[in-house]
C-alpha positions in Angstrom: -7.7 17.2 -10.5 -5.7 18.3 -7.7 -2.0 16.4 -6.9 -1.7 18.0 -3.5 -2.3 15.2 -0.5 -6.2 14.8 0.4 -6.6 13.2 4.1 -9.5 11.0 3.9 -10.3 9.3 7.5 -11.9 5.4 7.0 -12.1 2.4 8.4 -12.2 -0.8 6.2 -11.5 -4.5 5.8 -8.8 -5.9 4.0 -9.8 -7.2 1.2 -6.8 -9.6 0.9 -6.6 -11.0 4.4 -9.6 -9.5 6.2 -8.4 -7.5 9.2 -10.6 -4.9 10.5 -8.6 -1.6 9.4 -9.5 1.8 11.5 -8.0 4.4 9.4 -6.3 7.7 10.5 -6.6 9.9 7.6 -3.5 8.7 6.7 -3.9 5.1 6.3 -3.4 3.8 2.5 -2.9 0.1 3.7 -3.6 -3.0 5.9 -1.1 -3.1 8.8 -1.6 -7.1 8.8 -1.1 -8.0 5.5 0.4 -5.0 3.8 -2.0 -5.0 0.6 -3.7 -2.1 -0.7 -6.4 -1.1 -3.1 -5.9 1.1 -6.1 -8.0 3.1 -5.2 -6.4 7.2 -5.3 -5.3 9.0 -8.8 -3.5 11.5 -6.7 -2.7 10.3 -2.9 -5.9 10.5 -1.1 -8.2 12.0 -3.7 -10.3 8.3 -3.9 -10.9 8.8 -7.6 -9.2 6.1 -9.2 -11.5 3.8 -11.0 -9.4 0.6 -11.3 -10.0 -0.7 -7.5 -7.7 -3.7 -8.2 -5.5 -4.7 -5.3 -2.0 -3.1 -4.3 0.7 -6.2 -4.1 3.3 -5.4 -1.7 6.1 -6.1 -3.9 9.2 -4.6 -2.5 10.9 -2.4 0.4 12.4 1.1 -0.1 14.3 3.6 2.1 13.8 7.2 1.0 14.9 10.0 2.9 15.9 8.6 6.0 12.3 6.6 6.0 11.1 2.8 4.7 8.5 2.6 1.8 6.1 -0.2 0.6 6.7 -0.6 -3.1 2.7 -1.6 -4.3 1.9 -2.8 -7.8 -1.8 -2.9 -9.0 -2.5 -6.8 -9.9 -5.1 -5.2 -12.3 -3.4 -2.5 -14.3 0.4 -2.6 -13.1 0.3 0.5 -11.7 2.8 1.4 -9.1 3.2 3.9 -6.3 5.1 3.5 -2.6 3.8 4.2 0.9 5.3 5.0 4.0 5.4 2.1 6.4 3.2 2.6 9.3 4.2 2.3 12.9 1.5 -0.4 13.4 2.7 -2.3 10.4 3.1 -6.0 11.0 7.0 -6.1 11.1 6.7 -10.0 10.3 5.4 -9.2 6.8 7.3 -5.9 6.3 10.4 -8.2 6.8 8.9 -11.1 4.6 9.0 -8.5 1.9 12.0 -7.1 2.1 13.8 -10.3 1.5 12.2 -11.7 -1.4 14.7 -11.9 -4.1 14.2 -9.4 -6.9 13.2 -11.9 -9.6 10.6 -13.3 -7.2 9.1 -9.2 -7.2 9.3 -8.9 -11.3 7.6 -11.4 -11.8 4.1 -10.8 -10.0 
């Protein structure tokens, strides 16, 4: 298993809100509703085998740059994205204001 970055260029639909996603290669979320699928073991790589859904649960800034915080409603796991240009900023806001309790407990 490699841990380097694996671009993988696919269009999908949400699973959570059903938006018609065209991917870029870089695309690890749904710009409408911000949910994800657990779907990598290392970014990109497609071979996890849980496929439960990614929770946006929180917002991050690291290195000069906002994250998605995503949590696995399946197994717990967690692991953030960058936040894409074409995000909804409706729902990236909506996130970033939920109070911290409101986050732990999902």
């Amino acid at each position: 298993m490699t841990r380097a970055f694996q671009r993988f260029k696919e269009d999908f639909e949400c699973r959570r809100c059903g938006a018609r996603v065209e991917g870029d290669g870089y695309t690890n979320h749904c710009p409408r509703c911000l949910w994800s699928r657990h779907v990598d073991v290392a970014p990109g790589d497609r071979q996890g085998l849980c496929r439960g859904m990614m929770e946006p649960i929180a917002v991050e800034r690291k290195k000069g740059e906002h994250r998605i915080l995503h949590r696995c409603t399946r197994c717990g796991f967690e692991r953030s994205n960058r936040r894409a240009p074409n995000d909804d900023f409706e729902a990236f806001l909506a996130i970033s204001v939920r109070p911290r309790s409101a986050r732990q407990e999902r």
